[in-house]
C-alpha positions as CSV (number, residue, x, y, z in Angstrom):
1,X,0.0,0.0,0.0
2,X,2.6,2.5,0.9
3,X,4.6,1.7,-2.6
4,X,0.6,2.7,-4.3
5,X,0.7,5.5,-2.1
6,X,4.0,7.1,-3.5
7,X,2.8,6.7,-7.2
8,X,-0.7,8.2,-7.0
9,X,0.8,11.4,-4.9
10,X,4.1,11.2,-6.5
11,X,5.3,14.8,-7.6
12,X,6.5,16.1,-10.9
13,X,9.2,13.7,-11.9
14,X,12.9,14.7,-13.3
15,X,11.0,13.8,-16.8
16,X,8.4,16.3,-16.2
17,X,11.7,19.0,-15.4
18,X,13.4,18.2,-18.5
19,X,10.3,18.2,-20.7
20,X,9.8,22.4,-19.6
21,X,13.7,22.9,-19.3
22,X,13.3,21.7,-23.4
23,X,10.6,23.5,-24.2
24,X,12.5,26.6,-22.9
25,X,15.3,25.6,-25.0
26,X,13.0,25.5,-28.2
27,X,11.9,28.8,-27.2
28,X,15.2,30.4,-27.5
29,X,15.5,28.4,-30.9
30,X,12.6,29.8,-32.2
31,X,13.9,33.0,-31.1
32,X,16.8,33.3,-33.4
33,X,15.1,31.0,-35.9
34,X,13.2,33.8,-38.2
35,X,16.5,34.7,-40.0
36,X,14.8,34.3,-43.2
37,X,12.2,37.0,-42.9
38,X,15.5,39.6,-42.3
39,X,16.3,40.1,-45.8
40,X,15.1,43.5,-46.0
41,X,17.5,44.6,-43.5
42,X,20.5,43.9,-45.6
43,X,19.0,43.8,-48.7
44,X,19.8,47.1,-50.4
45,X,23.3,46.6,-49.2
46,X,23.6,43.2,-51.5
47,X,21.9,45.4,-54.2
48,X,24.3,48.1,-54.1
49,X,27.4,46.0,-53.8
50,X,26.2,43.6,-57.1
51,X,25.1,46.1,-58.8
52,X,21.3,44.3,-59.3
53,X,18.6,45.2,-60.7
54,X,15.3,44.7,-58.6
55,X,14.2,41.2,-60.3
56,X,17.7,40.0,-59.9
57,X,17.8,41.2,-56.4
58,X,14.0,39.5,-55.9
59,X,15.7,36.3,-57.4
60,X,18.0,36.3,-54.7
61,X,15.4,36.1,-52.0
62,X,13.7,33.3,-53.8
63,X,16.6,31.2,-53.8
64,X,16.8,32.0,-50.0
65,X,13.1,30.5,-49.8
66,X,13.8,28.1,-51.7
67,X,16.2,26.7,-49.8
68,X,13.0,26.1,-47.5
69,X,12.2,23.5,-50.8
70,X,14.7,21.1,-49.2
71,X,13.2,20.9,-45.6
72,X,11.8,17.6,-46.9
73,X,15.0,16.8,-46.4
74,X,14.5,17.6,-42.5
75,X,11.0,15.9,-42.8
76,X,12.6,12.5,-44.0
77,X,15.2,13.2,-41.5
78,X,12.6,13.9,-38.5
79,X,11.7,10.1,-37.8
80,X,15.4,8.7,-38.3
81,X,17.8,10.7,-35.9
82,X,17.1,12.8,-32.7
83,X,16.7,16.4,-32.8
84,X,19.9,17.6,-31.1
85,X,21.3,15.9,-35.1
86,X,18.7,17.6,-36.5
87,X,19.3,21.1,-34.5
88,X,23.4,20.5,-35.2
89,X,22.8,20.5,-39.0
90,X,20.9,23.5,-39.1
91,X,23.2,25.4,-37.2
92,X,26.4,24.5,-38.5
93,X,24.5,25.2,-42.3
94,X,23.3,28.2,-41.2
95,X,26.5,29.7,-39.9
96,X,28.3,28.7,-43.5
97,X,25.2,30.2,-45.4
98,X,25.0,33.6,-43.1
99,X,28.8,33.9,-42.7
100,X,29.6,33.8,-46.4
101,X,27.2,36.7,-47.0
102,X,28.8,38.7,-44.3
103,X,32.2,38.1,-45.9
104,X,30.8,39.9,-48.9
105,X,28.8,42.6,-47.2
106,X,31.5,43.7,-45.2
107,X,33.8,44.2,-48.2
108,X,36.1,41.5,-46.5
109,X,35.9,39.6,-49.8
110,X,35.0,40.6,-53.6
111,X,31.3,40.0,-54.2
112,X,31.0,36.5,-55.4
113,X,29.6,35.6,-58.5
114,X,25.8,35.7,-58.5
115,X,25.1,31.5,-58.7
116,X,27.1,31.7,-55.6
117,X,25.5,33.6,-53.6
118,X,22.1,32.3,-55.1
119,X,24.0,28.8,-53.1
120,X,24.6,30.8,-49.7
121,X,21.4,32.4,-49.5
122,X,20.0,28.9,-50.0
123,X,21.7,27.5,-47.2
124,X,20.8,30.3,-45.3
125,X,17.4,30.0,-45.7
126,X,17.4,25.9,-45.5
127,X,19.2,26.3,-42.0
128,X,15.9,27.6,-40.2
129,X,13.7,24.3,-41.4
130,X,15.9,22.0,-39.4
131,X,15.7,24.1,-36.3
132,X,11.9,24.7,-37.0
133,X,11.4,20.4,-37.6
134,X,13.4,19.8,-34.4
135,X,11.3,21.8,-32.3
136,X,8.0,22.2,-33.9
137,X,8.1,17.9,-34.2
138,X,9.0,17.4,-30.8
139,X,7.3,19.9,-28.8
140,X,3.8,19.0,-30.5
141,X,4.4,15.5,-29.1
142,X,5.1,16.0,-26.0
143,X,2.9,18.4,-25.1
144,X,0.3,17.1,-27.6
145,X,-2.4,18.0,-25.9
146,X,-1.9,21.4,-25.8
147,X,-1.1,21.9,-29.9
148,X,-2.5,25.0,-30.1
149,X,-0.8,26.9,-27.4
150,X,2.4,24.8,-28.3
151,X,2.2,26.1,-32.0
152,X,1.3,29.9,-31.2
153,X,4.3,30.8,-28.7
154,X,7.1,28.9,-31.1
155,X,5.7,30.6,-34.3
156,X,5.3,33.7,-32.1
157,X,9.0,33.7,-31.0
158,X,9.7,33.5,-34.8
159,X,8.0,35.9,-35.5
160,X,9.7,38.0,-32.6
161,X,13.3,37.0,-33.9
162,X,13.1,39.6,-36.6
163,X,12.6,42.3,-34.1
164,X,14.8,40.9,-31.5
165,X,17.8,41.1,-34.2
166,X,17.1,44.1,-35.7
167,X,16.6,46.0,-32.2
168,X,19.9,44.4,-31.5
169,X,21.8,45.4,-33.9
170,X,20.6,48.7,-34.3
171,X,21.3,49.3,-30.2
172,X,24.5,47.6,-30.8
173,X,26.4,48.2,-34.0
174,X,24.5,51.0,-35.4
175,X,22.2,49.3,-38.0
176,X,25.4,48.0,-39.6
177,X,24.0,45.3,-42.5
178,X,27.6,43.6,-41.7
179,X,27.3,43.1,-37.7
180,X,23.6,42.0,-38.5
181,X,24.7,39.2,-40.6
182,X,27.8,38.1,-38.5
183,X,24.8,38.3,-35.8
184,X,22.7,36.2,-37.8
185,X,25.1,33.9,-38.3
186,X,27.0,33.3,-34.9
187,X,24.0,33.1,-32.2
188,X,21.8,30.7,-33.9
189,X,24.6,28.0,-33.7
190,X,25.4,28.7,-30.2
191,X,22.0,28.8,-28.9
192,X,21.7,25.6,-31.1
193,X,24.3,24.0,-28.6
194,X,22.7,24.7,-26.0
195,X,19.5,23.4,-26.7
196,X,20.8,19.9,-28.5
197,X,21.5,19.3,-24.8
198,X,17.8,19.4,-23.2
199,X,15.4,18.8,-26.2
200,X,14.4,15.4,-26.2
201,X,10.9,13.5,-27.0
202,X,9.4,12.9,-23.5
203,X,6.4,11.2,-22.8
204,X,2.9,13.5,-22.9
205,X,0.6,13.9,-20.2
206,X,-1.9,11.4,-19.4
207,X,-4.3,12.8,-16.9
208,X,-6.5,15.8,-16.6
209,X,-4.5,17.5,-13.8
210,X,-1.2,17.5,-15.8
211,X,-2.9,18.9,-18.6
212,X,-4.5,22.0,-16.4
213,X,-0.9,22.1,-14.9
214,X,0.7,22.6,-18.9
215,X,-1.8,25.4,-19.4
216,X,-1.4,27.1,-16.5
217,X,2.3,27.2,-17.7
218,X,1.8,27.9,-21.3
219,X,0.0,31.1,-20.0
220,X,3.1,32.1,-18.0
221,X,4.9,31.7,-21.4
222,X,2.3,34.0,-23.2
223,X,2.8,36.5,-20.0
224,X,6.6,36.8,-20.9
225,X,6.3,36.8,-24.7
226,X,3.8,39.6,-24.3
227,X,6.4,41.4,-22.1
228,X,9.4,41.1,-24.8
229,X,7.0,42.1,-27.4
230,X,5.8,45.0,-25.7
231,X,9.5,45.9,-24.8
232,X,10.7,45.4,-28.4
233,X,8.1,48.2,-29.7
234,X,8.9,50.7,-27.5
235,X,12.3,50.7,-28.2
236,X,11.2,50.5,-31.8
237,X,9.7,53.6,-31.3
238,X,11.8,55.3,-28.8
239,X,15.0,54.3,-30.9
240,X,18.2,54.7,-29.7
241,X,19.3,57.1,-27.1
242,X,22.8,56.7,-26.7
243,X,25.4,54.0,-26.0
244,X,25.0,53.7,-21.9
245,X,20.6,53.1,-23.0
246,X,21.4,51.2,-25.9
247,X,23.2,48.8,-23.5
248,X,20.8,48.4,-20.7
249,X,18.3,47.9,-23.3
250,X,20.2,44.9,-24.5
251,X,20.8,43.6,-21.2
252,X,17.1,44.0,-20.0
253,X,15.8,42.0,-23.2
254,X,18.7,39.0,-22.4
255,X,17.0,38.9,-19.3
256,X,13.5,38.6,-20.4
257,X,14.5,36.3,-22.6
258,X,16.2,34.1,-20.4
259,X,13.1,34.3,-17.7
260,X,11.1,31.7,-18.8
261,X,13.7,29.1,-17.2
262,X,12.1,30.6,-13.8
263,X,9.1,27.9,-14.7
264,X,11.2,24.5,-15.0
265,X,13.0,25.6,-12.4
266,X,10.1,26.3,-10.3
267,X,8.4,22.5,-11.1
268,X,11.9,20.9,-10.4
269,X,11.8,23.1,-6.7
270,X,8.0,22.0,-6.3
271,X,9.2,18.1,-6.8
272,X,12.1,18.6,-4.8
273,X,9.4,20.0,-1.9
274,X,6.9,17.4,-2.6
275,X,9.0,14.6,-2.3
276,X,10.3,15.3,1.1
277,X,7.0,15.4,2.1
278,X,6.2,11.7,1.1
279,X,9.2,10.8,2.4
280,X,8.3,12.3,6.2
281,X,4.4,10.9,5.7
282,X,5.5,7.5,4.6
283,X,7.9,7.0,7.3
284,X,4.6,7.8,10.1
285,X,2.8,4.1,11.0
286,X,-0.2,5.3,12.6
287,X,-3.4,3.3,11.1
288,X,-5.5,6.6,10.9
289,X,-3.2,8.1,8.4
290,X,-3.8,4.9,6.4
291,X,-6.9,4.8,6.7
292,X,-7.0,8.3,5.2
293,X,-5.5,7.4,1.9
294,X,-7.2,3.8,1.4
295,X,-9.9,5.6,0.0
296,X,-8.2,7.8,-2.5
297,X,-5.7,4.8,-3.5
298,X,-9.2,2.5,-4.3
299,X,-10.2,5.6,-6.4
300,X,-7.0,6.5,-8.3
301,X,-6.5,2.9,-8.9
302,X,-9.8,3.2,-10.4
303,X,-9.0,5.8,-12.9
304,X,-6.3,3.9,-13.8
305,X,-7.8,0.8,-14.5
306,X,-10.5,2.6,-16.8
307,X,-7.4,4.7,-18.3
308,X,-5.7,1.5,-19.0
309,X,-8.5,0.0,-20.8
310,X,-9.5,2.9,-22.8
311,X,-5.8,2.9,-23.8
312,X,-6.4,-0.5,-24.5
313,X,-9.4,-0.4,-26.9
314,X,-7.9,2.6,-28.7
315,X,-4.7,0.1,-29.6
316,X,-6.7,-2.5,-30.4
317,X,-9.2,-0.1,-32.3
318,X,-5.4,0.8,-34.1
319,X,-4.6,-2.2,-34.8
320,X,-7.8,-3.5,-36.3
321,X,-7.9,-0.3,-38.7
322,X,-4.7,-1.5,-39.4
323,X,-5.4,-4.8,-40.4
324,X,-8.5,-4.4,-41.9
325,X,-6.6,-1.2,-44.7
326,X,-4.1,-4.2,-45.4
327,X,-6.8,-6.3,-46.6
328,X,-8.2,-3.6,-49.1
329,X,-5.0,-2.2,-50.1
330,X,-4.5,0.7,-47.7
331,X,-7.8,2.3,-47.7
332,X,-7.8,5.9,-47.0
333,X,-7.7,6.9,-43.3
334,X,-10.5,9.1,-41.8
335,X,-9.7,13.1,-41.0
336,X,-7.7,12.9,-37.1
337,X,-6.2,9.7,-37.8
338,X,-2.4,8.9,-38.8
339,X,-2.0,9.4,-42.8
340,X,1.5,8.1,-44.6
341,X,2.6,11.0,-46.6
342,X,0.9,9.1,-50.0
343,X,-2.4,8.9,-47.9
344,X,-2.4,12.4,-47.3
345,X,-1.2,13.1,-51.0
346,X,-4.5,11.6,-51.6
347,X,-6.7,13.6,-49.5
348,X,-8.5,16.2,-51.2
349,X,-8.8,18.5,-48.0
350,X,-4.9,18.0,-47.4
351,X,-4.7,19.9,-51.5
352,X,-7.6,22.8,-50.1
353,X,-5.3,23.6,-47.5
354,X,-1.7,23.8,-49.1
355,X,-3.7,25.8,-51.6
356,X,-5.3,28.1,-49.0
357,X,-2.0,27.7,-47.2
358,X,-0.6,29.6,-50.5
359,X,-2.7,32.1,-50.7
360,X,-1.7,33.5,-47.1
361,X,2.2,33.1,-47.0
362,X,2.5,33.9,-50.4
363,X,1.6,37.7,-50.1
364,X,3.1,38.1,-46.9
365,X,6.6,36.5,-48.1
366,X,6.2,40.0,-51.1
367,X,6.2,42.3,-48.4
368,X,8.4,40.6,-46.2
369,X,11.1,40.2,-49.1
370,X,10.4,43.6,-50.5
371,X,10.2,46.0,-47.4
372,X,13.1,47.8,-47.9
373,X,12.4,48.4,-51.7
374,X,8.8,49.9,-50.9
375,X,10.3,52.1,-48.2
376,X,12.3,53.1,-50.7
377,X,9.6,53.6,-53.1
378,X,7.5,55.9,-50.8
379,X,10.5,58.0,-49.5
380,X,11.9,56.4,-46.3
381,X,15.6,56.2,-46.0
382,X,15.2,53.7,-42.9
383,X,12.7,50.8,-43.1
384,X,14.1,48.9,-39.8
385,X,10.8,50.0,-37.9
386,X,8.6,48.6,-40.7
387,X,10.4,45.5,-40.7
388,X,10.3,45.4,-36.9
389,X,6.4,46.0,-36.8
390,X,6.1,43.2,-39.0
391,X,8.0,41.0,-37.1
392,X,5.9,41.8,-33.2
393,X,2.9,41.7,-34.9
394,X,3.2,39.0,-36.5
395,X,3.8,37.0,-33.1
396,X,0.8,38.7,-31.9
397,X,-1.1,37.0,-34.8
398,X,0.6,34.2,-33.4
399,X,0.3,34.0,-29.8
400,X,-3.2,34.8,-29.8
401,X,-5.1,33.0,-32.7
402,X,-2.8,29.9,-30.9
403,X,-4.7,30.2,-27.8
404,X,-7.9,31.5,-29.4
405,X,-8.5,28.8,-31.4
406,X,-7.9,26.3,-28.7
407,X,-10.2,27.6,-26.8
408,X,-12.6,27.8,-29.5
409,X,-12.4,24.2,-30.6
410,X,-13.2,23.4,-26.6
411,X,-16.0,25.7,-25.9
412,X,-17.8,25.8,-29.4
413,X,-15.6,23.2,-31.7
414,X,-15.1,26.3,-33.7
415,X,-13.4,24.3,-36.8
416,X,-9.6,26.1,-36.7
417,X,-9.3,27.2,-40.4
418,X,-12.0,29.6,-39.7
419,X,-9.5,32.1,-37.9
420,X,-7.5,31.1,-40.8
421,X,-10.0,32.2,-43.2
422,X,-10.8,35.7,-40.8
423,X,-7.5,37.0,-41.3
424,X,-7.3,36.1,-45.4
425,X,-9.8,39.2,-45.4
426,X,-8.2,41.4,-43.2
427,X,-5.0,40.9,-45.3
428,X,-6.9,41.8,-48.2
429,X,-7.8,44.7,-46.2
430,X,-4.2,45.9,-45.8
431,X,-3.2,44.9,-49.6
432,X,-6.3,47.3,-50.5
433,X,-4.6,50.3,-47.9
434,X,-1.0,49.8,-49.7
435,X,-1.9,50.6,-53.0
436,X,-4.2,53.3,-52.4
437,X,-1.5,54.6,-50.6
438,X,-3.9,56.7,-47.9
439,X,-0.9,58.6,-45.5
440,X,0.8,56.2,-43.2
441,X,-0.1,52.9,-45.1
442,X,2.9,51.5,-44.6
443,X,3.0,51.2,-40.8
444,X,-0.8,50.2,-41.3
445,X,0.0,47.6,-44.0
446,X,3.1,46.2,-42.0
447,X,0.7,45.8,-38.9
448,X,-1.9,43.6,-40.9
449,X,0.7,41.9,-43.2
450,X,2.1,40.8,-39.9
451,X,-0.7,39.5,-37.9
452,X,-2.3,38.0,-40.7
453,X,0.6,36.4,-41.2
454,X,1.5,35.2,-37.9
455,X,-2.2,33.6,-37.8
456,X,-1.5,31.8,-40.9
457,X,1.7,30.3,-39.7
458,X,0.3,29.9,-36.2
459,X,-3.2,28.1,-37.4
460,X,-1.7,25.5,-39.6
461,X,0.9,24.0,-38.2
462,X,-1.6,22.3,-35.2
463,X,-4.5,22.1,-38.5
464,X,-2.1,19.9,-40.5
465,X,-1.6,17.5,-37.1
466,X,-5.3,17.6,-36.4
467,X,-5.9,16.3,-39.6
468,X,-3.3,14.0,-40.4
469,X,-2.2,13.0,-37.1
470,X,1.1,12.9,-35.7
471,X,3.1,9.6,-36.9
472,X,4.6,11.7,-40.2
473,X,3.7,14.9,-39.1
474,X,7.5,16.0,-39.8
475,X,7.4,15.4,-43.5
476,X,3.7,17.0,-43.5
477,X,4.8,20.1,-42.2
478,X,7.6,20.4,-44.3
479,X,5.6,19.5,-47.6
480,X,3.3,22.5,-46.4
481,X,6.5,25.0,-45.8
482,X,7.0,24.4,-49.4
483,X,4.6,26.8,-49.6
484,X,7.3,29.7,-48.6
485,X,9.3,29.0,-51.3
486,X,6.6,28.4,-54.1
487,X,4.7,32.0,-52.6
488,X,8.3,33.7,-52.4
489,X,9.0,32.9,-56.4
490,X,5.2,33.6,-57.6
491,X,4.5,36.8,-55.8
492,X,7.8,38.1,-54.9
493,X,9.9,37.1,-57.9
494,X,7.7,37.0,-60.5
495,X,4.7,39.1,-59.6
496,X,6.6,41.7,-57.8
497,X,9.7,41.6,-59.7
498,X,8.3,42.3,-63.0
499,X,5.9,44.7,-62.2
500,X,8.4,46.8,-60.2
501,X,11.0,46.5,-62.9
502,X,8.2,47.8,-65.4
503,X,7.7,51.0,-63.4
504,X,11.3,51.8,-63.0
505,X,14.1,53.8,-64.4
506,X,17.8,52.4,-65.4
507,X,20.6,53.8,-63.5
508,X,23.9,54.8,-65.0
509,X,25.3,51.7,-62.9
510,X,22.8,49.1,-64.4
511,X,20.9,48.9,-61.6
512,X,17.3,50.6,-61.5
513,X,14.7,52.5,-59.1
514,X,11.4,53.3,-58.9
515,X,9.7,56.1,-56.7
516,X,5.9,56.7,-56.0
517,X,2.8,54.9,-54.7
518,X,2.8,53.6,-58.6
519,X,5.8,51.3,-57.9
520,X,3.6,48.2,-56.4
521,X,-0.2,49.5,-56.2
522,X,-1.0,46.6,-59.3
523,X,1.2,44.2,-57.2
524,X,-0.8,44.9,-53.6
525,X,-4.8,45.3,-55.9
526,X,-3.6,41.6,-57.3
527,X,-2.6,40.2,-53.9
528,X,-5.8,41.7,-52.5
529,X,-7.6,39.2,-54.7
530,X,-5.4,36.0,-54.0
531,X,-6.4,36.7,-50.2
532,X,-9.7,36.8,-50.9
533,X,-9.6,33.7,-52.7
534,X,-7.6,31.9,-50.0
535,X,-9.9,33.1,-47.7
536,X,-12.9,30.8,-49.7
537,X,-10.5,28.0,-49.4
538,X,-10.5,28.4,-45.6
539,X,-14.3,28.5,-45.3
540,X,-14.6,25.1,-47.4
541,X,-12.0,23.7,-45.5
542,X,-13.4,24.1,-42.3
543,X,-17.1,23.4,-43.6
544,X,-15.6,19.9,-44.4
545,X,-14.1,19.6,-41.1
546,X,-17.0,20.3,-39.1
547,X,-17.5,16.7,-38.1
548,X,-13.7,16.1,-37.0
549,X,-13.8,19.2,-34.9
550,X,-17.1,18.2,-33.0
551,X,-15.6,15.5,-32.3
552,X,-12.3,17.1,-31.1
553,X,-14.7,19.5,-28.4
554,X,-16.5,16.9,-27.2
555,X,-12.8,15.0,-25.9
556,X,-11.6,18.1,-25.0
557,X,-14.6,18.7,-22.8
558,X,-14.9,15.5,-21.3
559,X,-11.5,15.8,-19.3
């Protein structure tokens, strides 16, 4: 009885410790993990140097996305080694991609020819969908209750990276594009290092008390991301104030960052507490205190008997599935269970969302890859705040359509491409703003770009593991990301390329420029449309998910 006793009010174990002190760890990955949406700030640098015109210089950014293209290679990868292999590789590629570009920027080598640095920015870009599959994978299965939460506050730390970079480097080296990219390619590896240590795949939660206990936690997380976002635009708009503020800035935002290891450390003091309380109780023989816990022993043992068997049926439920799809040559899963990646090839509602997926990241990758150009355009000589506003509100698109839509799903199984489908028109919205060019339209634009964007990101990553389940949900992520670099090459290298170059005027250097609201208003009136018809996508999508989502509720409810 006393052995019972210890397991049914045993505290949170060392695993439970190591599964936060991870999770913290992929936080500060994510962090540093956006380095492909910071082309802007070093963009016009590259152009200068090469002598490019703008479709040559939009080229360039495509073959950064497209280096997104081979995080398949990631996917594959994903079920085969751990993630610390996984998070090693996209460092060490990373700082060869990053690093060669500084080496040009800084005028520390001649420019390289233009394949080459086509191959660096490549690298560069395929760096981030290691780090992203290592995390993204792992977290959603160990906290796979929560995959909504999970999703929005790793996709909102992307999101933040840009800001946290750029505020960096303009507190610390002056906007210099040549500190930024030795920045951008020296702390992603070593924060890389340090997380290959603690991220591992743990087992989930299995009762309803741990998973109150995980959101009670993930809302601390929200609390501190909130904070660092706030913090990042003030000092977006307060700018820099000289080098003693510009340094206490710095310092203050390390610390935020680092706070979140007050939670881990918390549960592993709370264990720590908890078991020397057993300890004391068991060692106490009196039959009254026995008494006390025979009756909460019979229960728990109970709950796990009934556990147990529901585990039980749901394997053998698995396994008849199984058998019964080997007997009619793999017939196709239903929506929520595990799909192979040619099962979910097959899936009509799988093609509805990488088509709707499209039509969300593909605008947004334009204006993320052509910031500095439209600043430009409209007569700003500095476009870091833009770039920074689309960076913190994008993980505010993040953070809260990931908790939104959670709750959502429990309260009124609210089918999650819906919020996916909301923000589709209020992007349209902000295309529509752009190329009317009303006064101010680009700080509204890069607000609405951004959240919209962050929704997107946030909302499909725990869509696509709702729907396909969880066995391959590496390689499904990563066929989705393909997305980035498919959107990147339609809108931003051919769309926006062409049209820009059309507008523009040769320089005597071979180069060219355009200036006036004229430059991109057809670009942002045709994006405006795509929006809207991703937007219809999302509404059929979650239509024919109704069912799945009910479902979903009900199981969320019933704990």
């Amino acid at each position: 009885m006393a052995v019972f006793r210890r397991r049914l009010s045993s505290p949170p174990t060392l695993t439970t410790v190591l599964k936060w002190l991870g999770f913290v760890t992929a936080v500060w990955v994510q962090a540093i993990s956006g380095n492909n949406y910071t082309f802007s700030n070093y963009s016009d640098a590259l152009k200068s140097l090469m002598d490019l015109t703008q479709l040559e210089l939009n080229d360039l950014s495509v073959a950064k996305d497209v280096g997104k293209a081979f995080g398949l290679l990631a996917g594959f990868a994903s079920d085969k080694i751990p993630p610390w292999a996984l998070l090693l590789i996209g460092s060490v590629e990373g700082l060869i991609g990053y690093g060669a570009q500084w080496l040009v920027v800084s005028e520390t080598i001649s420019p390289l020819p233009y394949w080459a640095m086509c191959i660096f920015l490549c690298m560069g870009g395929n760096s981030s969908t290691w780090m992203n599959t290592a995390i993204l994978v792992t977290c959603i299965r160990n906290f796979r209750k929560n995959r909504g939460p999970v999703a929005g506050i790793l996709k909102g730390y992307v999101g933040l990276s840009t800001a946290i970079f750029t505020d960096l480097c303009d507190a610390l080296f002056s906007d210099s594009s040549s500190d930024f990219l030795a920045m951008l390619s020296i702390a992603p590896f070593a924060v890389c290092l340090t997380a290959m240590i603690f991220l591992r795949e743990v087992p989930p939660s299995t009762t309803a008390l741990e998973d109150k206990e995980e959101t009670k936690y993930f809302n601390m997380f929200n609390v501190v991301a909130v904070v660092v976002a706030v913090y990042l635009l003030a000092y977006d708009f307060v700018g820099s104030q000289g080098s003693a503020f510009n340094i206490a800035f710095s310092s203050i935002l390390m610390v935020l960052l680092a706070s979140p290891l007050i939670i881990p450390a918390y549960i592993a003091l709370k264990s720590w507490l908890e078991s020397r309380s057993n300890s004391d109780v068991e060692d106490q023989t009196s039959e009254p205190l026995l008494a006390e816990e025979t009756s909460p022993s019979v229960e728990g043992k109970q709950e796990s008997a009934v556990e147990a068997r529901v585990e039980a049926e749901e394997v053998a439920a698995t396994t008849d599935e199984a058998g019964t799809a080997a007997d009619v040559k793999k017939a196709q899963p239903a929506l929520g269970e595990d799909h192979t990646i040619t099962q979910v090839f097959k899936s009509p509602d799988f093609w509805v969302l990488f088509a709707s997926f499209l039509c969300g990241v593909g605008p947004g990758m334009m204006v993320m890859n052509n910031m500095g150009q439209m600043g430009s355009a409209l007569g700003y000589t500095d476009v870091s705040i833009f770039v920074s506003l689309l960076s913190i509100m994008g993980f505010f698109g993040r953070i809260i359509s990931g908790t939104t839509s959670e709750f959502c799903i429990k309260k009124a199984a609210t089918p999650r491409p819906l919020f996916n489908a909301a923000s589709q028109i209020l992007l349209s919205v902000g295309f529509i703003v752009m190329g009317i060019a009303v006064p101010g339209c680009l700080y509204i634009g890069s607000i609405l770009v951004g959240m919209c964007y962050g929704v997107r990101l946030a909302v499909t990553v725990p869509t696509a593991s709702e729907l396909f389940g969880l066995k391959y949900y590496g390689l499904i992520y990563n066929v989705l990301i393909l997305n980035l670099p498919l959107g990147s090459f339609l809108f931003s290298g051919l769309l926006a390329g062409y049209l820009y170059d059309a507008e523009a005027t040769t320089t005597s250097t071979g180069g060219n420029e355009c200036y006036g609201a004229h430059c991109y208003r057809l670009c942002f009136f045709i994006l405006a449309g795509t929006c809207l018809v991703g937007s219809c996508l999302d509404v059929l999508l979650a239509w024919r998910t109704r069912g799945l989502y009910r479902k979903i509720s009900v199981s969320k409810r019933s704990k």
